[in-house]
N, C-alpha and C positions, 0 to 999 in steps of 0.2 A: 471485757470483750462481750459479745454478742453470742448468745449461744452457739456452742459449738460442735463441728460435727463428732471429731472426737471428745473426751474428756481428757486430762492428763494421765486418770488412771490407765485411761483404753486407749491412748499412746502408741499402739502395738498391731494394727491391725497388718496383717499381711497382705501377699501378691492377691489374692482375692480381694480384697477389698480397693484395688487400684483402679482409678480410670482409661479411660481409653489412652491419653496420652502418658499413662505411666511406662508403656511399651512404645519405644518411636512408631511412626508411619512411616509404609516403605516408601520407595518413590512415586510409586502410584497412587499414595496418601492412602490406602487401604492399613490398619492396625497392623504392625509387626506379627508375629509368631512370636517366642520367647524364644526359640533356635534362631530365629531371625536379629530380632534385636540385640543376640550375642555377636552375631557378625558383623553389627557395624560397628562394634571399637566402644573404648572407653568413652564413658562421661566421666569421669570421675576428674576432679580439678587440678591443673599443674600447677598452682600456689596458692590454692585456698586450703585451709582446713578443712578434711572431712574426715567422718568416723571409720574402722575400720572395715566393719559388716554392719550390717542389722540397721537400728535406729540411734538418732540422736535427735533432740530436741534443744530446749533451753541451755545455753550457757552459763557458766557460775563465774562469779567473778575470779578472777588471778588473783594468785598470791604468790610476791618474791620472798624463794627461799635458796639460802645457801646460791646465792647467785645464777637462777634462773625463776623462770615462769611458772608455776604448777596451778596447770589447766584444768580444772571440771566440768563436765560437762554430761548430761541427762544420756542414759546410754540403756538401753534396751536390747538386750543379746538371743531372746526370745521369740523380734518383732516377725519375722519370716516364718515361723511358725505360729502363730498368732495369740502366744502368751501372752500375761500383760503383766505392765511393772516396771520402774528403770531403778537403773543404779548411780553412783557417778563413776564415772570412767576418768581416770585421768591420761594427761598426756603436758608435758614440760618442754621450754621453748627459752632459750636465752636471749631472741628478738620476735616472737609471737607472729613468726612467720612460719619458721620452719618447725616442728612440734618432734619428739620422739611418743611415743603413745606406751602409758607404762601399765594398761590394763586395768583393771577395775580396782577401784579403792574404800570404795562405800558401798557394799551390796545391798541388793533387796530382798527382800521378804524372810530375812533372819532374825526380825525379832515378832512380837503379837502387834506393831503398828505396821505392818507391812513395806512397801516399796519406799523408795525416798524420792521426793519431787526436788523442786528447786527452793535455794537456801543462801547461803554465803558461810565461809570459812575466813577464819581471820588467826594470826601467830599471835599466841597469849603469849610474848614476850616475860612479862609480871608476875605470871602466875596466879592469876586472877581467880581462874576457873579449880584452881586446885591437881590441875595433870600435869603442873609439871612446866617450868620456866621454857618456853620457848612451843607446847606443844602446840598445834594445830586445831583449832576446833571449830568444829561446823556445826551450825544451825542451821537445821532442816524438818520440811514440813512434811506430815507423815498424814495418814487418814487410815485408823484403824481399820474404819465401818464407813463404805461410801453409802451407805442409806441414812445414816446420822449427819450431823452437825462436829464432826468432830478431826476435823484440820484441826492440826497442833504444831506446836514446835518441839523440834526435839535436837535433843544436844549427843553430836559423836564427836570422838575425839584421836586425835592422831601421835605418837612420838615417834614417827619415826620419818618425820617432815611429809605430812601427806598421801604415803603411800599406801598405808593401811589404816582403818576405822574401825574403832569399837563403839558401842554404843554407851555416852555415860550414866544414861539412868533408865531402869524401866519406864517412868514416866516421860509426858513431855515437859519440860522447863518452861513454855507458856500455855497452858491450855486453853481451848477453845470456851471463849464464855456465851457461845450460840450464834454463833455467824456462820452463816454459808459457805463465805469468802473469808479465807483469814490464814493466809498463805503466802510463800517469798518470802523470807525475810532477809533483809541487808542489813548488814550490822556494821558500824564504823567506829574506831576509837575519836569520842569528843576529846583532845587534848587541854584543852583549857581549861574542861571540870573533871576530869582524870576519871573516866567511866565511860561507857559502851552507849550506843545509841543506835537502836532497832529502827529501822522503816517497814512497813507490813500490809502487803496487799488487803484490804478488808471494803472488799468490794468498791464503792463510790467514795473512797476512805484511806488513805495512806494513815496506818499506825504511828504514832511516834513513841518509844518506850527506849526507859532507860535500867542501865544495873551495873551494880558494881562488878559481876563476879561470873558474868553471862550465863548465870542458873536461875536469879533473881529479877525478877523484869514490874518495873511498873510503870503503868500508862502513865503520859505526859498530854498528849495533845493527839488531833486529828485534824488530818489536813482533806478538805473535804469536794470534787469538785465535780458535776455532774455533766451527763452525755456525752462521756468520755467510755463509757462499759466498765468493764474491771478495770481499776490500775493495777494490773500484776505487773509481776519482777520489778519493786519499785528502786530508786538508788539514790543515795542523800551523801554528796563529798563538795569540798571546799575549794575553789580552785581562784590563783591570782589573775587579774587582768592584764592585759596589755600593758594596760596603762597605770598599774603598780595598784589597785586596788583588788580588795580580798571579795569574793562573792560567795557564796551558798547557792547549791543546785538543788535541786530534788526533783523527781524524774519518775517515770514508770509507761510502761508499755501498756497503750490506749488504744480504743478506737473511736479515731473521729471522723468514720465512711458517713454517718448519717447524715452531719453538716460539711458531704465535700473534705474533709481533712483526711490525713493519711492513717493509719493502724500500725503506727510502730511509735517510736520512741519520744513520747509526749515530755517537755522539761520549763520548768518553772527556775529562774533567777531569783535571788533574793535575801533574805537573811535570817538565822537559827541562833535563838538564845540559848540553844542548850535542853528546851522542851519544847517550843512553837518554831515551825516555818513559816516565815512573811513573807507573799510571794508579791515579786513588784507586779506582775500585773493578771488580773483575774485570767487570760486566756494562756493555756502555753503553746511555747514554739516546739519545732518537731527538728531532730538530728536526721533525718531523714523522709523523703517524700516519695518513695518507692510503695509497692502492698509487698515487696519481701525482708522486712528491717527489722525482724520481731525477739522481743524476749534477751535486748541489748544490756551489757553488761560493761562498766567501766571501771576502770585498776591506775595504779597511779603507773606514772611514767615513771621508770629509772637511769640518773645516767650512769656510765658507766663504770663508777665506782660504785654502785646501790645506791648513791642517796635519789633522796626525791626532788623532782621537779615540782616545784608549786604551782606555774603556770601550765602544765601540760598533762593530760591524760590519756590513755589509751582506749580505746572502744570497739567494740564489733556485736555482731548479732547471728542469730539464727535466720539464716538467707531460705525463710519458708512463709508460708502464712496459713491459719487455722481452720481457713476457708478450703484449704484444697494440699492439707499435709503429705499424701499419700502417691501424689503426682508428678511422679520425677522418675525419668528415663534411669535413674544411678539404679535402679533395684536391680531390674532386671537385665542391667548390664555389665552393672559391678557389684552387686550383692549390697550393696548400703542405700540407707536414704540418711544424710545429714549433711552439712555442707554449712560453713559460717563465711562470712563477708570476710572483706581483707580488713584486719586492724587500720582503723586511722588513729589520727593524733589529734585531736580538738584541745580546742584552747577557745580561751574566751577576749572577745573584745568587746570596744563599745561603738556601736552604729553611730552615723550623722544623726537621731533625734535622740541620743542622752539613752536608748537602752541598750543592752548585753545581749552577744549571743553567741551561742560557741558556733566556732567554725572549726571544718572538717577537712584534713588533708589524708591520703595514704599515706602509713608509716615510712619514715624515708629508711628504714630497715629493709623496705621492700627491694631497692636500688643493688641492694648486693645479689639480689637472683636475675638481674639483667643477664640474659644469654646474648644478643645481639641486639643493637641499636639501629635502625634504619633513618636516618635525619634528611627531611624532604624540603625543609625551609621554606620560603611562604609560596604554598599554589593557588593560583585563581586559577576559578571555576565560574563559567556560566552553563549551566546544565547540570549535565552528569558528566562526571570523571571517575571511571576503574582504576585502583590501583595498581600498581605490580605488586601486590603483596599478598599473601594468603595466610592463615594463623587460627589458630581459636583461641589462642593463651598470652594475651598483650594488651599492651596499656597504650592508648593515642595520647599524645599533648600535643593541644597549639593553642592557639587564640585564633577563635572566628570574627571577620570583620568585615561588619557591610554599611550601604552605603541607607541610611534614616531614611525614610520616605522613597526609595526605590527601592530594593531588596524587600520581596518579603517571606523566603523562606532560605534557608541556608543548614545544613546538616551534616550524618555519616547515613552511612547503610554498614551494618556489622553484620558480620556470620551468614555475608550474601551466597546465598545461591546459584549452582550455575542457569546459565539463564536470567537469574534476577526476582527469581518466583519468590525465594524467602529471603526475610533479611529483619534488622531490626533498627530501626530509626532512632538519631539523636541529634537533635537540634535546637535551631529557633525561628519560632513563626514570627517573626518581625513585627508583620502587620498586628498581631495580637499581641505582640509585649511578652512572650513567654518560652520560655524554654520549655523541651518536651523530650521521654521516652516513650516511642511505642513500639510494642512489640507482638503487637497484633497481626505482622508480618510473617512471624515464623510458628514455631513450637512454641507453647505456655501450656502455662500449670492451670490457667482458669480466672477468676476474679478479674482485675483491674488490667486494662490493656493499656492504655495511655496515661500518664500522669505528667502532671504542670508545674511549675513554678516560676515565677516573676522575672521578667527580664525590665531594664532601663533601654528602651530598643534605642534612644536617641544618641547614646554612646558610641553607637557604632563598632563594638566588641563586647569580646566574650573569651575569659579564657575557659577550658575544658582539660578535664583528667578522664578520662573514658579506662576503667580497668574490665577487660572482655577474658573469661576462663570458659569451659567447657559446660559449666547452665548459667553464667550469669553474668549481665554487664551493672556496672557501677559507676554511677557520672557524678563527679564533682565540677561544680562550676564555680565559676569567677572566686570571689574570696574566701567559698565554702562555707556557706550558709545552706546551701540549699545540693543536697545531693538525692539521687534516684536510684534504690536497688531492685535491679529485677532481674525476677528466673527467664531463660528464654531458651532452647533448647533445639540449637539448631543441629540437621542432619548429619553425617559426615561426611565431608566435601563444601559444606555450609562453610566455606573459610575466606568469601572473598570481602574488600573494602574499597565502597565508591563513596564520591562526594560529591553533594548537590547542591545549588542555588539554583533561584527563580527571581525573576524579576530585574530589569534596568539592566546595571553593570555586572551582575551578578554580584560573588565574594572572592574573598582569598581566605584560604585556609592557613594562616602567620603560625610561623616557626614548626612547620607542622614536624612531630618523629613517633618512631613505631618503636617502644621496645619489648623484647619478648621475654619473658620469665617460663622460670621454670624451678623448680623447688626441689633438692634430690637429684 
C-alpha cells in the first residue's frame, strides 16, 4: 500500500481523531453532537459481521474445528481510548454467517515482542510442530521495536482448539533479515511434498518458504510484481475448475489506485511446484472492484460432513479502506468500528479466451436468515419508479434488461431519502459499456465515489445480487466476476428504493424480489 495514514501499530486512534462524517449529519447536514448521533439508531449491521466494541481490522483466515468455523480476527479493546495494539479476538460460526464471539484468544503486549498483527493458524493434525497432534498454531507477525527493522514471525500455539494462546518460543521462528516489510504470513499444508508452505508480505515481494515442522523455514522463491504498493495479507490455496482442472492461486491485497485499478484483493492464476509460483499472466485480476474489500482472507469450503470441497472456497474482507479507517458512523453510535463483507463462495472457471477467474456469489448459507421475501416479477420502467418498500437490511435480485442502442442508463437508488436528496446508485450506463456504484449521493467515508467495471451493453441484460445492511452495499453482477464493496452511510429514514431508466423504451427490471435478513 501507499503510505498510510495510520500504521498497524497505531491501529488505535480514538473518537478524536474521527472525521466529520464519523458522527452522522443531522438533517440540516450540520455535523451531529454525539448526544445527537446517539438518537438516530443503530448502525451497526443486521447480517454482517461486526466486532463487539472498540476496533477491528484485518481478518485471519478460518479454521474448521470440531465442526465449526474459528474466526480471528485483529481486535483492539483499547481503540476508544487511544491505546495502541491488537490482539486476536475470536468468534466461531458453523455457516460464517451467524458468529458466537468467544473473546480474546491471542493477547497483546504479554510477551517483549509486543502486540500481534496479522498471520494465519493452521491444526497441526501430525504433530509437526511438537504441541501436540491436533494443536492449533499460529503464525504471527510481531515488531519488537517499530524504529528497527524488525517484523518477524513468531509462533503461538493453542490445545484447547483455538481459544487460548501461549507463546511457543521467546524468539521469532523466522526473523527479519532487514526488510521493512516482512509481514502476514499464510501458511498452507503442500500435500503432495508432506511440508508447510509460507507466503509473506515483503513489500514489492510475496515470500515463498518452506519447513517441515513450522519452526524451521527456508526461503524457496519470490514472487515479485511492482506498482502494486505492498502485497500484504498475501494467500496461496489450490482450487478445481469447472471444468475438472486443478489451478494454483496466489493473492494479496494491493493497491492499483495509481493505474485506475482497485485496492483490495489483487489474484494471480497459475501453477506451484512446491517452491516457485508461475503466474499465467504478468497482470492480476481483482476479487473485487469496490475501495472497501481490504485485508481478504480465504478458507476452504466445507460440506456438511467436514470434508472439503475442492472446487469451492469461502472469502470475505475487512469492509474499510486505509485511506479513511476511522470514518464510520458505528463509533459513536454503537461503540465499535469493524464491520466484514458477507462471506461469498468463489469458484474458479474458464472465460471464452482460454483464461481463469474466480467468480463470486453470496454464500447460499445466507438464504436461511431470509425474514421475508417480497417477489415483484418483471417491472418496466421509463423514468423513475418508487417502490413500496422501505428496508436498510436486504438483498435485491433480478436481471436488468434494455433495449442496445436505445436505453442508455438503467439502475436502483438504495437507502433513498425522503424527498430523494440522498441515495446510492447501482446500475448501467449502456452508452458507456459499464456497470457502476456511486455513492457520492449519500454519506461516505471519503476516497473513491464511483467505481466501474465492464458491461457487454449489446446483450441487452444483466443479472444483479445487490446485498444493502446498515453501512454498506455489495453488488454482484452477472456471472460474478466482477463485484463492488462500498461503505455508504445513510441517515435514518434513508430506507426508501426507486428504479430508473433513460432513454427509448426505457427497461424492465426481470424477475425483480426483495429479501430481508436479519441475523439473531
Amino acid at each position: 500500500m501507499t503510505p498510510r495514514p495510520v500504521t498497524r501499530r497505531a491501529a488505535l486512534l480514538g473518537a478524536s481523531a474521527l472525521g466529520a462524517l464519523a458522527i452522522p449529519a443531522t438533517a440540516s447536514g450540520a455535523p451531529a453532537k454525539p448526544q445527537q448521533a446517539r438518537a438516530l439508531g443503530t448502525y451497526r449491521a443486521a447480517y454482517h459481521f461486526t466486532i463487539p466494541d472498540n476496533w477491528k481490522n484485518d481478518p485471519q483466515r478460518p479454521l474448521w474445528i470440531d465442526g465449526a468455523y474459528a474466526y480471528f480476527t485483529l481486535y483492539n479493546a483499547d481503540y476508544i481510548t487511544g491505546a495502541e495494539g491488537t490482539a486476536w479476538r475470536l468468534a466461531t460460526s458453523t455457516d460464517l454467517v451467524a458468529y458466537t464471539d468467544r473473546g480474546v484468544a491471542l493477547p497483546k503486549d504479554t510477551t517483549p515482542a509486543g502486540d500481534a498483527w496479522s498471520g494465519s493458524a493452521v491444526v497441526d493434525d501430525d504433530n509437526t510442530a511438537g504441541f501436540g497432534a491436533g494443536a492449533v498454531i499460529a503464525l504471527v507477525t510481531m515488531e519488537p521495536d517499530a524504529a528497527t527493522t524488525s517484523q518477524a514471525q513468531y509462533l503461538w500455539y493453542s490445545t484447547d482448539a483455538g481459544r487460548t494462546f501461549r507463546p511457543g518460543s521467546t524468539g521469532p521462528v523466522l526473523p527479519n533479515p532487514g526488510a521493512k516489510d516482512f509481514r502476514d504470513p499464510k501458511v498452507v499444508r503442500d500435500t503432495e511434498r508432506d511440508r508447510w508452505v509460507m507466503a509473506l508480505a515483503e513489500r514489492n515481494k510475496i515470500g515463498l518458504y518452506t519447513s517441515d515442522d513450522l519452526t524451521s523455514w527456508t526461503y524457496r522463491s519470490g514472487f515479485v510484481r511492482d506498482g502494486y504498493g505492498t502485497l500484504e495479507c498475501p494467500d496461496l490455496f489450490r482450487i478445481e475448475a469447472a471444468d475438472g482442472t486443478s489451478h494454483w492461486v496466489l493473492a494479496a491485497s494491493a493497491n492499483g489506485t495509481a493505474a485506475g485499478l482497485p485496492a483490495t484483493y489483487a489474484y494471480w492464476t497459475g501453477t506451484f511446484d512446491g517452491s516457485t509460483f508461475t503466474a499465467d499472466a504478468d497482470a492480476p485480476q481483482w476479487l473485487d472492484h469496490g475501495p472497501d474489500w481490504y485485508a481478504a482472507v480465504t478458507c476452504e469450503k466445507r460440506t456438511t460432513d467436514g470434508a472439503v470441497d475442492p472446487k469451492a472456497r469461502y472469502a470475505f474482507a475487512w469492509t474499510n479502506n486505509w485511506e479513511y479507517p476511522h470514518n464510520t458512523p458505528t463509533l459513536v453510535a454503537d461503540g465499535f468500528n469493524g464491520t466484514d463483507s458477507i462471506t461469498r463462495e468463489i469458484t474458479l472457471r474458464r472465460a471464452a479466451d482460454g483464461t481463469y477467474f474466480l467468480a463470486s456469489r453470496p454464500t447460499p448459507a445466507l438464504d436461511a436468515y431470509a425474514k421475508r421475501t417480497v417477489r415483484l416479477g418483471d417491472v418496466p420502467v421509463d423514468g423513475t419508479k418508487t417502490l413500496d418498500h422501505t428496508g436498510t437490511s436486504y438483498e435485491i435480485r433480478g436481471e436488468l434488461r434494455w433495449t442496445p442502442g436505445t436505453t442508455d442508463n438503467v439502475g436502483f437508488q438504495l437507502r433513498k431519502a425522503p424527498g430523494g436528496t440522498r441515495h446510492v446508485d447501482v446500475g448501467v450506463y449502456v452508452a458507456g459499456g459499464y456497470a457502476y456504484v456511486n455513492r457520492g449521493g449519500t454519506l461516505y467515508p471519503g476516497g473513491t465515489r464511483e467505481t466501474h467495471t465492464p458491461v457487454a451493453a449489446d446483450t441487452g441484460k444483466l443479472a444483479v445480487r445487490i446485498l444493502v445492511d446498515r453501512t454498506t452495499v455489495e453488488v454482484f453482477l452477472g456471472d460474478g466476476r466482477y463485484v463492488h464493496t462500498h461503505q455508504a452511510f445513510g441517515l435514518p429514514g434513508d430506507d426508501g428504493v426507486a428504479l430508473y431508466a433513460s432513454g427509448g423504451a426505457g427497461a424492465v427490471f426481470g424477475d425483480l424480489e426483495i429479501v430481508e435478513y436479519g441475523v439473531g
